[in-house]
Biopython code that builds the backbone (N, CA, C, O; Angstrom):
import numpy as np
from Bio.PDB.StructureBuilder import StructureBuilder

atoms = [
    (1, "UNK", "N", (38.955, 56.708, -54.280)),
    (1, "UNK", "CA", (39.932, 56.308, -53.290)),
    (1, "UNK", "C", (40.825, 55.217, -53.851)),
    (1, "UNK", "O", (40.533, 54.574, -54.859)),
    (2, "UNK", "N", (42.029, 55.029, -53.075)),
    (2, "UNK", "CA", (42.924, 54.008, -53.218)),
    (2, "UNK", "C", (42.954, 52.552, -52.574)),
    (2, "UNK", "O", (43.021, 52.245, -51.384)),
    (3, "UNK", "N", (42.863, 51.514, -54.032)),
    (3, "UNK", "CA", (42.737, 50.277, -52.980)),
    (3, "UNK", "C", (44.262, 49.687, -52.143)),
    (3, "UNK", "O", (45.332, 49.536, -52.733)),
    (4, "UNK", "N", (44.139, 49.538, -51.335)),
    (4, "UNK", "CA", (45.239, 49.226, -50.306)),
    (4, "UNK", "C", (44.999, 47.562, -50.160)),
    (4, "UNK", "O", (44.031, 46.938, -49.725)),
    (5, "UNK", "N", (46.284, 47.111, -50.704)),
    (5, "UNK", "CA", (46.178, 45.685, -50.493)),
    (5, "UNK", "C", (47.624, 45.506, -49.779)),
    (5, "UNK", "O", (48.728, 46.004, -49.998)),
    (6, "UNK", "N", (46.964, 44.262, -48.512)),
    (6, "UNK", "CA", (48.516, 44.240, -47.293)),
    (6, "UNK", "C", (48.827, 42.624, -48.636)),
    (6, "UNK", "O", (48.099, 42.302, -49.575)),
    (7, "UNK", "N", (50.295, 41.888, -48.120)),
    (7, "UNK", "CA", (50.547, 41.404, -48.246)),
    (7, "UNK", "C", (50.255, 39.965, -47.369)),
    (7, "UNK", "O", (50.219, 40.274, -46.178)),
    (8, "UNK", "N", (50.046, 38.581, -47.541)),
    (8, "UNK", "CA", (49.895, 37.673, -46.075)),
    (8, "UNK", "C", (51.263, 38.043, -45.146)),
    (8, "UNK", "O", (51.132, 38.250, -43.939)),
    (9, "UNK", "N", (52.523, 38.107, -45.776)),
    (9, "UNK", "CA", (53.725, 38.525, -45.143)),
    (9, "UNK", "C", (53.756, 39.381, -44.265)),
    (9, "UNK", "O", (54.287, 39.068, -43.200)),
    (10, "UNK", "N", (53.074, 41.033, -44.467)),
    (10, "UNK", "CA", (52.636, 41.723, -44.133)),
    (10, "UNK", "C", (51.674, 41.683, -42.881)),
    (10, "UNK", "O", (51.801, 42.460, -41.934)),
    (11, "UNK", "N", (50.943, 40.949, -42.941)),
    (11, "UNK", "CA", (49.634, 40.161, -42.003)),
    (11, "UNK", "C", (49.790, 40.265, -40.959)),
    (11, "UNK", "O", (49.353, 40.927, -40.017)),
    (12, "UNK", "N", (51.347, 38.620, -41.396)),
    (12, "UNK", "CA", (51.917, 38.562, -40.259)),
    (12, "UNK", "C", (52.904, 38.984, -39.543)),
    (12, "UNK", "O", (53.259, 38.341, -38.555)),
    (13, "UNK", "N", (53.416, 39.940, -39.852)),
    (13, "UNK", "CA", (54.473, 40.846, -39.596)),
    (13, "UNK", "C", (53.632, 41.864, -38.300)),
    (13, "UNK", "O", (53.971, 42.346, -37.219)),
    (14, "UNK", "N", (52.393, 41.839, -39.128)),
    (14, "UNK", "CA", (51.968, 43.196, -38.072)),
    (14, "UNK", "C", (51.302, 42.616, -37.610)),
    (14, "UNK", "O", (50.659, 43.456, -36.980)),
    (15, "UNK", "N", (50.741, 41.380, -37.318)),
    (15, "UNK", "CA", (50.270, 40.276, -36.067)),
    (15, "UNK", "C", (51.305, 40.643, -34.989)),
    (15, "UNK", "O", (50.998, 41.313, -34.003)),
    (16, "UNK", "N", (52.879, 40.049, -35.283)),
    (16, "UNK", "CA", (53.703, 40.138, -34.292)),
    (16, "UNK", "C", (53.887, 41.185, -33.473)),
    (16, "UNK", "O", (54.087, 40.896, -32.293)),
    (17, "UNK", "N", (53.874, 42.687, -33.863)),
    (17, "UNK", "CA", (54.422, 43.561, -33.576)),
    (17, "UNK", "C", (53.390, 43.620, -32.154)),
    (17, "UNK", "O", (52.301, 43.047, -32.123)),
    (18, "UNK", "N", (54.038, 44.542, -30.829)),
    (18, "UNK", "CA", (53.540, 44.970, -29.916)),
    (18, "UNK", "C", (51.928, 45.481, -30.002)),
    (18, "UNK", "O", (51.718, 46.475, -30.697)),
    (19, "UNK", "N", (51.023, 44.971, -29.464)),
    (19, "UNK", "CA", (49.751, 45.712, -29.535)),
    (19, "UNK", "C", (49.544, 47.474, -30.247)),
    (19, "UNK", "O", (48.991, 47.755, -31.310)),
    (20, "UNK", "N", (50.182, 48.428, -29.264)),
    (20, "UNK", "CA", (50.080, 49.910, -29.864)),
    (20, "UNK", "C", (50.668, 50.158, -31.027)),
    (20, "UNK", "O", (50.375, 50.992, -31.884)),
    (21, "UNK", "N", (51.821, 49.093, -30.980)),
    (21, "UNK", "CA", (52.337, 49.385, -32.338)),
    (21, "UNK", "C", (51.601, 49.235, -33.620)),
    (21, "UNK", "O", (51.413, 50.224, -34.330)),
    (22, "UNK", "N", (51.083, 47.808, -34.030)),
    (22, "UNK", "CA", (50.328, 47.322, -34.281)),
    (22, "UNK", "C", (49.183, 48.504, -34.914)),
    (22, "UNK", "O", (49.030, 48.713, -36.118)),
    (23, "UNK", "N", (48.520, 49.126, -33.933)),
    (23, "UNK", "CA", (47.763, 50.007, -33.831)),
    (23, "UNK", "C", (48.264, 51.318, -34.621)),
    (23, "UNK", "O", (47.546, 51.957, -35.390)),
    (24, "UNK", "N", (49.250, 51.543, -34.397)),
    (24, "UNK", "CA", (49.974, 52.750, -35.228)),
    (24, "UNK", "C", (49.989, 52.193, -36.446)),
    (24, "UNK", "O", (49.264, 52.831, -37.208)),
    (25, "UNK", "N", (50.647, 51.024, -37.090)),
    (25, "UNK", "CA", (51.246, 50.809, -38.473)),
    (25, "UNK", "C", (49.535, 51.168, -38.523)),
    (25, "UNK", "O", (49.058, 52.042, -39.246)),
    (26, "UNK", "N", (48.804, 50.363, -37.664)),
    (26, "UNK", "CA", (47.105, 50.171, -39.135)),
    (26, "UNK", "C", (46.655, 51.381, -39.612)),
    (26, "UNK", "O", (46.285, 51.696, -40.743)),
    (27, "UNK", "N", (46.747, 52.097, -38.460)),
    (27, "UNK", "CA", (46.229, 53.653, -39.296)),
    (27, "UNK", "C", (47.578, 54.263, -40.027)),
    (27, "UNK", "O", (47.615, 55.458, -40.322)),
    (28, "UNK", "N", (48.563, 53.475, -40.273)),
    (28, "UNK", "CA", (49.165, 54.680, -41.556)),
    (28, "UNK", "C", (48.876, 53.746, -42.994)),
    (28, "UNK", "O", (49.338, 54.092, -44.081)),
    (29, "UNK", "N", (48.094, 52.596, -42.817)),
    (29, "UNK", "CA", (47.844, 51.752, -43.773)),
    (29, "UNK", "C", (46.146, 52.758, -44.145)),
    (29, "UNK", "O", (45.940, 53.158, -45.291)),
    (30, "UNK", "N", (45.448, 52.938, -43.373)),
    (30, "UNK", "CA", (44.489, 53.442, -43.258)),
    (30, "UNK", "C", (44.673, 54.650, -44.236)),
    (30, "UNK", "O", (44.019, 54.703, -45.277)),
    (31, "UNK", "N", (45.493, 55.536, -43.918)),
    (31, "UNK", "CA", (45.936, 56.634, -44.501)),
    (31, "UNK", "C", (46.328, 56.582, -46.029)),
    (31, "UNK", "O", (46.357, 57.499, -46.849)),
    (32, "UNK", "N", (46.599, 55.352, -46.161)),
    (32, "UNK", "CA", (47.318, 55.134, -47.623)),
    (32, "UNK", "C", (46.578, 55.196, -48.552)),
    (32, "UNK", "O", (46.922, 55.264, -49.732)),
    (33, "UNK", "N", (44.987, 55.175, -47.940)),
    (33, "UNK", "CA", (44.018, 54.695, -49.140)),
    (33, "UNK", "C", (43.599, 56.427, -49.729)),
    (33, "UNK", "O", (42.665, 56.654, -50.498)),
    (34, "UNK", "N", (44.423, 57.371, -49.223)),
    (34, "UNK", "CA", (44.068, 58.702, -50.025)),
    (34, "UNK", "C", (45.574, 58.800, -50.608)),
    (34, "UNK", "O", (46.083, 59.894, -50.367)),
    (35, "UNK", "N", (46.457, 57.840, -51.369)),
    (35, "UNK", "CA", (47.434, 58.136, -52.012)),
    (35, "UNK", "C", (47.153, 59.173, -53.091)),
    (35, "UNK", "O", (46.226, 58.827, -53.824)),
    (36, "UNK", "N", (47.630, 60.203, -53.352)),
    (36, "UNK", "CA", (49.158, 60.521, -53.497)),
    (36, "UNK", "C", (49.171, 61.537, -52.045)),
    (36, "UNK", "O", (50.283, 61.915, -51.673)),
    (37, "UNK", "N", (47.933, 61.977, -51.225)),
    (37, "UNK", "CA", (47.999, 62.637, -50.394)),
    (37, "UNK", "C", (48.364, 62.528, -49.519)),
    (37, "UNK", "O", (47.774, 63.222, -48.691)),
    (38, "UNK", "N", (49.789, 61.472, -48.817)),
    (38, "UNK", "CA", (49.793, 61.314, -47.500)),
    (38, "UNK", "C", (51.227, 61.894, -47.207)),
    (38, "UNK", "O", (52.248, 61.925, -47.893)),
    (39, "UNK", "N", (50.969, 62.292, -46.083)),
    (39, "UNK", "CA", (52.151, 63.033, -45.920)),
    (39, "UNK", "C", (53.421, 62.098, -45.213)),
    (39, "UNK", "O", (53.229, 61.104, -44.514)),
    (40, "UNK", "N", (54.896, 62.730, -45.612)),
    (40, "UNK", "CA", (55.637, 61.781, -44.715)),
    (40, "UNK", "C", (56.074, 60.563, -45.519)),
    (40, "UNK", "O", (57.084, 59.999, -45.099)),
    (41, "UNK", "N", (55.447, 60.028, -46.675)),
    (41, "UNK", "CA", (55.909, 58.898, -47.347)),
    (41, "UNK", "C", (57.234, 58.995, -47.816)),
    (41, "UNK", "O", (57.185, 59.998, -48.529)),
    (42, "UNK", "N", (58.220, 58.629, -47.847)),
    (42, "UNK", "CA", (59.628, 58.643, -48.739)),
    (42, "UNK", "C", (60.104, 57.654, -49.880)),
    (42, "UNK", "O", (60.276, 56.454, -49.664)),
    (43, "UNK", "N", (60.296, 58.230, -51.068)),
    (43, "UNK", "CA", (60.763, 57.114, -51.639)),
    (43, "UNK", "C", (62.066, 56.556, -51.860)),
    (43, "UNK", "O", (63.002, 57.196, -52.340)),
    (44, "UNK", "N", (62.115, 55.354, -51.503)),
    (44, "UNK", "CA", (63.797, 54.301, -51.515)),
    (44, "UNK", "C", (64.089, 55.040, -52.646)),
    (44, "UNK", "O", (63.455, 55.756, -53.421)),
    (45, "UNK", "N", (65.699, 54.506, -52.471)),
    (45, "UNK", "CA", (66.389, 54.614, -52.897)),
    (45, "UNK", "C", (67.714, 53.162, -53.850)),
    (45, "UNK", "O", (68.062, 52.210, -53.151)),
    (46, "UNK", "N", (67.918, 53.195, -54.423)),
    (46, "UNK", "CA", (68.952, 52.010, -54.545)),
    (46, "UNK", "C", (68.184, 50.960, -55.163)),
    (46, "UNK", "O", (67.327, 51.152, -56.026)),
    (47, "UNK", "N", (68.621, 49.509, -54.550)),
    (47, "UNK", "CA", (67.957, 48.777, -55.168)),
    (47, "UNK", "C", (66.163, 48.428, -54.855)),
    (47, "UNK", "O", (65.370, 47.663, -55.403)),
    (48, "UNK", "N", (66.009, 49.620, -53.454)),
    (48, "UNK", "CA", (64.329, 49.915, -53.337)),
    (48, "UNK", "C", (63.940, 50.560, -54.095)),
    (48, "UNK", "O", (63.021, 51.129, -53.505)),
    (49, "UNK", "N", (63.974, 51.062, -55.418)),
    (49, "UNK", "CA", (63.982, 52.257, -56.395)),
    (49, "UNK", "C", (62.569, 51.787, -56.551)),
    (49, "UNK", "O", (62.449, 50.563, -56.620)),
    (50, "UNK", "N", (61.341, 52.590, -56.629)),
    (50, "UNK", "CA", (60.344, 52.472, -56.930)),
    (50, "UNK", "C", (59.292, 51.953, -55.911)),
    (50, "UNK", "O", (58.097, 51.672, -55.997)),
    (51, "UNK", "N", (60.242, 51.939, -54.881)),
    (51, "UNK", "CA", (59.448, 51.767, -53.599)),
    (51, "UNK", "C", (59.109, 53.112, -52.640)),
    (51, "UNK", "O", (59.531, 54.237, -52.906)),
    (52, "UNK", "N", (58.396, 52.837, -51.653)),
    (52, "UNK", "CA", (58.163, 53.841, -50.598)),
    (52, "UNK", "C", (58.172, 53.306, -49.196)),
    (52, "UNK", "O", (58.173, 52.148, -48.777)),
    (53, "UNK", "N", (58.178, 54.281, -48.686)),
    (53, "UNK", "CA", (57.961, 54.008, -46.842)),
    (53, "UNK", "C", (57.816, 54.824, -46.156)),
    (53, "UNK", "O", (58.616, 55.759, -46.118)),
    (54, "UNK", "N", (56.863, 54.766, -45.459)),
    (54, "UNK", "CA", (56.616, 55.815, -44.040)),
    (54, "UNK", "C", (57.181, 54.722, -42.837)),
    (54, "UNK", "O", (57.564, 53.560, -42.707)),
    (55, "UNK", "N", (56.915, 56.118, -41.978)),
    (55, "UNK", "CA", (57.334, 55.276, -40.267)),
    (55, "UNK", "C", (56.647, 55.730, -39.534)),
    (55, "UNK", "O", (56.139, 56.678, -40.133)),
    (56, "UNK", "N", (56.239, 55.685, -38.516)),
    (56, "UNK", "CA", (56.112, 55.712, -36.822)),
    (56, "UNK", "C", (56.718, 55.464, -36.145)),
    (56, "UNK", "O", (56.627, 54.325, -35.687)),
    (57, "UNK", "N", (57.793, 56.431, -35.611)),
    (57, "UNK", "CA", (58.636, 56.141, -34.160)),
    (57, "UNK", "C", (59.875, 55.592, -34.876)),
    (57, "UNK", "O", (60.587, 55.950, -35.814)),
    (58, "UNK", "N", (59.814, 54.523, -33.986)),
    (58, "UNK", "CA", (61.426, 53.494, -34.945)),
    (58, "UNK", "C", (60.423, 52.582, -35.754)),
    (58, "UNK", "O", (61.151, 51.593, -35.664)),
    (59, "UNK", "N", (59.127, 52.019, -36.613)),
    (59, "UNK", "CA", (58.506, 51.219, -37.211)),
    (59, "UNK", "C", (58.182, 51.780, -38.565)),
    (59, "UNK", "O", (57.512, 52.805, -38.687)),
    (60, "UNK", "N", (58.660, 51.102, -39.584)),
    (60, "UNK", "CA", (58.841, 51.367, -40.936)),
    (60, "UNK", "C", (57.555, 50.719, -41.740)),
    (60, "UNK", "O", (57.095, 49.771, -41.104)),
    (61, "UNK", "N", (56.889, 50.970, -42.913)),
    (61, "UNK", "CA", (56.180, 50.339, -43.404)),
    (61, "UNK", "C", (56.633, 50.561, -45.200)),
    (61, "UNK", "O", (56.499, 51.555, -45.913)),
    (62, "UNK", "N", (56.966, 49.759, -45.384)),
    (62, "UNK", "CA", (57.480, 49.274, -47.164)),
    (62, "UNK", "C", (56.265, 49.440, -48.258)),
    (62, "UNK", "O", (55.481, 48.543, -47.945)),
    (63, "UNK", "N", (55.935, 49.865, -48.939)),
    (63, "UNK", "CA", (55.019, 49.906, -49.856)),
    (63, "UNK", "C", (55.305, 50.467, -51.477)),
    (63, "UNK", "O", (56.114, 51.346, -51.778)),
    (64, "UNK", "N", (54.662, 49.921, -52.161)),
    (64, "UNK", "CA", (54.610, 50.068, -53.752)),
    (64, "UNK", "C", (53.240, 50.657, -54.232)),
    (64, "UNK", "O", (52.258, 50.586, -53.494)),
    (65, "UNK", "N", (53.175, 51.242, -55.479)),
    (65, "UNK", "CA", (52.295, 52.203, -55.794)),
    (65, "UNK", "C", (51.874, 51.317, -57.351)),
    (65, "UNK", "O", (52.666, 51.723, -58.202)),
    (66, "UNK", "N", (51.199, 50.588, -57.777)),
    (66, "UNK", "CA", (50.743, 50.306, -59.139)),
    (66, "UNK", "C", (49.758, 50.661, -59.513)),
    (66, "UNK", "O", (48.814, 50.262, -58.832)),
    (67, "UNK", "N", (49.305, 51.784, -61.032)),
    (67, "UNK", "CA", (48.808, 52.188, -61.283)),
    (67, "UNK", "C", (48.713, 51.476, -63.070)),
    (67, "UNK", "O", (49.683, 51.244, -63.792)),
    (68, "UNK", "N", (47.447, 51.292, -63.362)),
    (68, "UNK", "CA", (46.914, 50.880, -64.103)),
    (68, "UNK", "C", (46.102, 51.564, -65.330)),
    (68, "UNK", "O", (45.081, 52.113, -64.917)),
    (69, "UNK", "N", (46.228, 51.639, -66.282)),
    (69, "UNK", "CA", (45.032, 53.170, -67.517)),
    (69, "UNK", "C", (43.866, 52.319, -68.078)),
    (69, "UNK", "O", (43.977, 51.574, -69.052)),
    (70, "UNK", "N", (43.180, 52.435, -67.639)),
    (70, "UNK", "CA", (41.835, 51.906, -68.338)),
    (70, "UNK", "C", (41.077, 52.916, -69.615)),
    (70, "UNK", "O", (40.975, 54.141, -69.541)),
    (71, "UNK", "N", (40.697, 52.240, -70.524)),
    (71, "UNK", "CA", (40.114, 53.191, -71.019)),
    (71, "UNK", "C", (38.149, 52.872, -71.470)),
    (71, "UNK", "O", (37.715, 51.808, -71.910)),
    (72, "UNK", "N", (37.478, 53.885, -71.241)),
    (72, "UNK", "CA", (36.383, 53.336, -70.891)),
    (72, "UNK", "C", (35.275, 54.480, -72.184)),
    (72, "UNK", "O", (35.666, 55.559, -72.630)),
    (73, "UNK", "N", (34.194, 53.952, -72.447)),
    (73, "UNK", "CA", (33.413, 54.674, -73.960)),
    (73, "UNK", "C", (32.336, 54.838, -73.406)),
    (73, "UNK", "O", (31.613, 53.894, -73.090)),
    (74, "UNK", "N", (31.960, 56.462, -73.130)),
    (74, "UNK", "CA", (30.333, 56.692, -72.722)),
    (74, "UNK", "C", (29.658, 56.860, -73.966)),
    (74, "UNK", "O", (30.244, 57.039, -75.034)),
    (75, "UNK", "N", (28.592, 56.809, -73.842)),
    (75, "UNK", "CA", (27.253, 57.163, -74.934)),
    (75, "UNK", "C", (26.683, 58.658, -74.170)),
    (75, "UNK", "O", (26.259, 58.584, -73.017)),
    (76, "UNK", "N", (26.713, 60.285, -75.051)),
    (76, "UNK", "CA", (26.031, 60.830, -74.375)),
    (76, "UNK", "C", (25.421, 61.191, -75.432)),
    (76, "UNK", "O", (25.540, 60.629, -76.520)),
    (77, "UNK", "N", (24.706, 62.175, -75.195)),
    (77, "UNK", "CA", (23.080, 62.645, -75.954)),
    (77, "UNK", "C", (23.526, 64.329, -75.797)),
    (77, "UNK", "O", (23.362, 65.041, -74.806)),
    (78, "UNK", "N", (24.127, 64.688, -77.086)),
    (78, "UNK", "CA", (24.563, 66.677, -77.331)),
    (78, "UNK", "C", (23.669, 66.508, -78.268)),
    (78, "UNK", "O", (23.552, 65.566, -79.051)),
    (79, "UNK", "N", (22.845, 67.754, -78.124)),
    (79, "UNK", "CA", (22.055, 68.436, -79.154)),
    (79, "UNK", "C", (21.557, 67.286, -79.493)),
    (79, "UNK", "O", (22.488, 66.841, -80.165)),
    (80, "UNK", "N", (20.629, 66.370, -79.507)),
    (80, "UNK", "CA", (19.612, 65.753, -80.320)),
    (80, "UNK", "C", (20.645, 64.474, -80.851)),
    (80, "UNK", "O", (20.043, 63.620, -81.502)),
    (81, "UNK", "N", (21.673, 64.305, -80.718)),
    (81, "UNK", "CA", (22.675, 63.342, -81.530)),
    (81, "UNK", "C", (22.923, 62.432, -80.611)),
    (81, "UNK", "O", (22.683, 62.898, -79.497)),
    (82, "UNK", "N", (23.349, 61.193, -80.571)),
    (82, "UNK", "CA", (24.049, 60.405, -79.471)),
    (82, "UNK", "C", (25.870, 60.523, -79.872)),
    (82, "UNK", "O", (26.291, 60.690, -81.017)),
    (83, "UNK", "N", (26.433, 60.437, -79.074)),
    (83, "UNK", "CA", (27.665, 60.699, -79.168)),
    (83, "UNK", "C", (28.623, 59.377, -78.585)),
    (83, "UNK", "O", (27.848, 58.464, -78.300)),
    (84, "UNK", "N", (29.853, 59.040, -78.357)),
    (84, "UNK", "CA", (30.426, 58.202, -77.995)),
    (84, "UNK", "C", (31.714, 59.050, -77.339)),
    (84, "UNK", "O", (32.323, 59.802, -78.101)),
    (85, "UNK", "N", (32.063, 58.966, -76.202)),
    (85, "UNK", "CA", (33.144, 59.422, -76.083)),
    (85, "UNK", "C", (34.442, 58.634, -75.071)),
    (85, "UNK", "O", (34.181, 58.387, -73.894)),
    (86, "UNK", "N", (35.275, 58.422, -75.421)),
    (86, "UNK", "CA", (36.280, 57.811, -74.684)),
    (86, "UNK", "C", (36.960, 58.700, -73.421)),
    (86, "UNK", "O", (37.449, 59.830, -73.386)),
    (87, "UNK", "N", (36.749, 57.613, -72.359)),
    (87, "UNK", "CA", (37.455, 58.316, -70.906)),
    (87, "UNK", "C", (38.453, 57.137, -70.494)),
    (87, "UNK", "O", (38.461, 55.934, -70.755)),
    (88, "UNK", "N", (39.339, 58.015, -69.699)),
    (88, "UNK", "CA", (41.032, 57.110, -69.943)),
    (88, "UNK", "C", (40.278, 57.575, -68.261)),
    (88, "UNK", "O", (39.830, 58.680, -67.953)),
    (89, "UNK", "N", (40.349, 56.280, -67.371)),
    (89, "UNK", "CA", (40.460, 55.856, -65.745)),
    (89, "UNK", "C", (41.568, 55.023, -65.241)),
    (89, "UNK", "O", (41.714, 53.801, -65.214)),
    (90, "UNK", "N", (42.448, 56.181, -64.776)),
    (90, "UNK", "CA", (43.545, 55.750, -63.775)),
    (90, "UNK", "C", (43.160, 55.163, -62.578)),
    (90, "UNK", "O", (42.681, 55.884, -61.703)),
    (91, "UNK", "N", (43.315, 53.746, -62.364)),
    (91, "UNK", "CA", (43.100, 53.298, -61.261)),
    (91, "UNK", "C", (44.539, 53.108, -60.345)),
    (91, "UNK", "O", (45.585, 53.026, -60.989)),
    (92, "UNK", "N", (44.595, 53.046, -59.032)),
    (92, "UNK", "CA", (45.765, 53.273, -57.959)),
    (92, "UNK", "C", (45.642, 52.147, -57.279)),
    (92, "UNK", "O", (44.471, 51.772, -57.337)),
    (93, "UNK", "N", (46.342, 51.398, -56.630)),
    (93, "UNK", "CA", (46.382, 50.385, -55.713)),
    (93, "UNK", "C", (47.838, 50.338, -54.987)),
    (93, "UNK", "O", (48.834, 50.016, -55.634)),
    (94, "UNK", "N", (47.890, 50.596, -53.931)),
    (94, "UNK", "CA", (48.728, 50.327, -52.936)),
    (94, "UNK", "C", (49.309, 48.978, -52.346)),
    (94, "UNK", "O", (48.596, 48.657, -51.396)),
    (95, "UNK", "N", (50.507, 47.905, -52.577)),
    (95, "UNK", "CA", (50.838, 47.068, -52.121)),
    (95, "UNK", "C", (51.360, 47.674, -50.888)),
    (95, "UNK", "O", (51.753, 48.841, -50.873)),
    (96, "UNK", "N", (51.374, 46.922, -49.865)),
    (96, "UNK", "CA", (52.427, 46.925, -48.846)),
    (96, "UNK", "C", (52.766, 45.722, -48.391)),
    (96, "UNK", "O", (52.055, 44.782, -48.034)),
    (97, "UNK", "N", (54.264, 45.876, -48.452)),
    (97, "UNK", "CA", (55.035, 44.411, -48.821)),
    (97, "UNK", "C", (55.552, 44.454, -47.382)),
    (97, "UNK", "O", (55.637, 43.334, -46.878)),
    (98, "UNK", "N", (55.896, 45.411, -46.645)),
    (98, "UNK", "CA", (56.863, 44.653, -45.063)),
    (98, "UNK", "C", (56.446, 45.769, -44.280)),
    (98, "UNK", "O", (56.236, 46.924, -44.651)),
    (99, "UNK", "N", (56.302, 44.959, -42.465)),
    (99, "UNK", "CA", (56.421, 46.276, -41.409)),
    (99, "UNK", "C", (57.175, 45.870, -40.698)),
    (99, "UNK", "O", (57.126, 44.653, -40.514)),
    (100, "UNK", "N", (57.942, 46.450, -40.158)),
    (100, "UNK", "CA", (58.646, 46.243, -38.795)),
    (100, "UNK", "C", (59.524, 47.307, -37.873)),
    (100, "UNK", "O", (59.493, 48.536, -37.821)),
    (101, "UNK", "N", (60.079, 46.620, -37.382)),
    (101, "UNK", "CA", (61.263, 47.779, -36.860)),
    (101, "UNK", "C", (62.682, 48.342, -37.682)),
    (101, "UNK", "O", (63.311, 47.603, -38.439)),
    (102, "UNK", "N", (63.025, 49.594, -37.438)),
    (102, "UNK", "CA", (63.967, 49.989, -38.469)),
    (102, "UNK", "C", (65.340, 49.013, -38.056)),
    (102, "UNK", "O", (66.100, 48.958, -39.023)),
    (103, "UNK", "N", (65.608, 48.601, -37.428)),
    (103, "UNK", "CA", (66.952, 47.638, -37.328)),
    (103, "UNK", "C", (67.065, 46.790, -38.668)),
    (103, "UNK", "O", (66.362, 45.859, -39.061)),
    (104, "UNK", "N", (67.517, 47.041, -38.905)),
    (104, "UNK", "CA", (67.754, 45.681, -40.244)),
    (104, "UNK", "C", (65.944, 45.210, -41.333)),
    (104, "UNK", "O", (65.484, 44.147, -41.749)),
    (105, "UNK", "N", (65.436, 46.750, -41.391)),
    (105, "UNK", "CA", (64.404, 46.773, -42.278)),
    (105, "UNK", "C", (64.828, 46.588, -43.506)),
    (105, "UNK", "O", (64.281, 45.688, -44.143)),
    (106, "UNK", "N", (65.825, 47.324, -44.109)),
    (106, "UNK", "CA", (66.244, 47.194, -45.343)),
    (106, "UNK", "C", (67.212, 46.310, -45.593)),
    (106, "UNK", "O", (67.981, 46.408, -46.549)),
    (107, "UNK", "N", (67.229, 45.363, -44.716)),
    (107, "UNK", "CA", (68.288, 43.960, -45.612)),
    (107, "UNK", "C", (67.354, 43.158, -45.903)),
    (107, "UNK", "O", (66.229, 43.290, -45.422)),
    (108, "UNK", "N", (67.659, 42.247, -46.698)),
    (108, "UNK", "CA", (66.665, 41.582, -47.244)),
    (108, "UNK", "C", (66.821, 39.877, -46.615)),
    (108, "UNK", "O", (66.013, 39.015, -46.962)),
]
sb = StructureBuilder()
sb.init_structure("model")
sb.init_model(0)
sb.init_chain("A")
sb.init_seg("    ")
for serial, (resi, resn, name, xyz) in enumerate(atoms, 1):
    if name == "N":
        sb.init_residue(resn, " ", resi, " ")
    sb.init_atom(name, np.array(xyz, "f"), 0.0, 1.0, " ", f" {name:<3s}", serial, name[0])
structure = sb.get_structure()
């Protein structure tokens, strides 16, 4: 799975928002943690280039995708021999940097 990390900005952004709302953004944060599988995500455009966002209703949620290559050396045991073999682990982590309402989401 995908680690999903909010921002404190974020926190409090979706502190403010209306109770149900609130409730909506968390489960599409919820959802995020099976990235690349979620449906509905879009990616910016412009100077958001490399960003993403889903919505609910009129409520937008901003997020970034950093992915990391690890590379990692098992010891296995073929035929009577010990062996060494190198495995490359893509790890995923989800920022999400802003929620709010679409009015003036994308000015900065």
């Amino acid at each position: 799975m995908t680690e999903v990390v909010l921002t404190p900005e974020v926190i409090d952004e979706m502190a403010a928002l209306p109770t149900p709302i609130a409730a909506r953004m968390g489960r599409l944060v919820e959802r995020l943690r099976y990235w690349p599988d979620v449906s509905g995500a879009k990616p910016l455009k412009g100077d958001l280039a490399g960003k993403y966002r889903l919505r609910t209703g009129d409520y937008r949620l901003q997020f970034r995708v950093e992915r990391t290559r690890k590379t990692s050396k098992v010891k296995k045991t073929v035929r009577g021999k010990t062996v060494t073999e190198e495995m490359e682990i893509i790890e995923t982590k989800v920022v999400v940097e802003k929620a709010g309402h679409r009015d003036g989401f994308y000015e900065e």
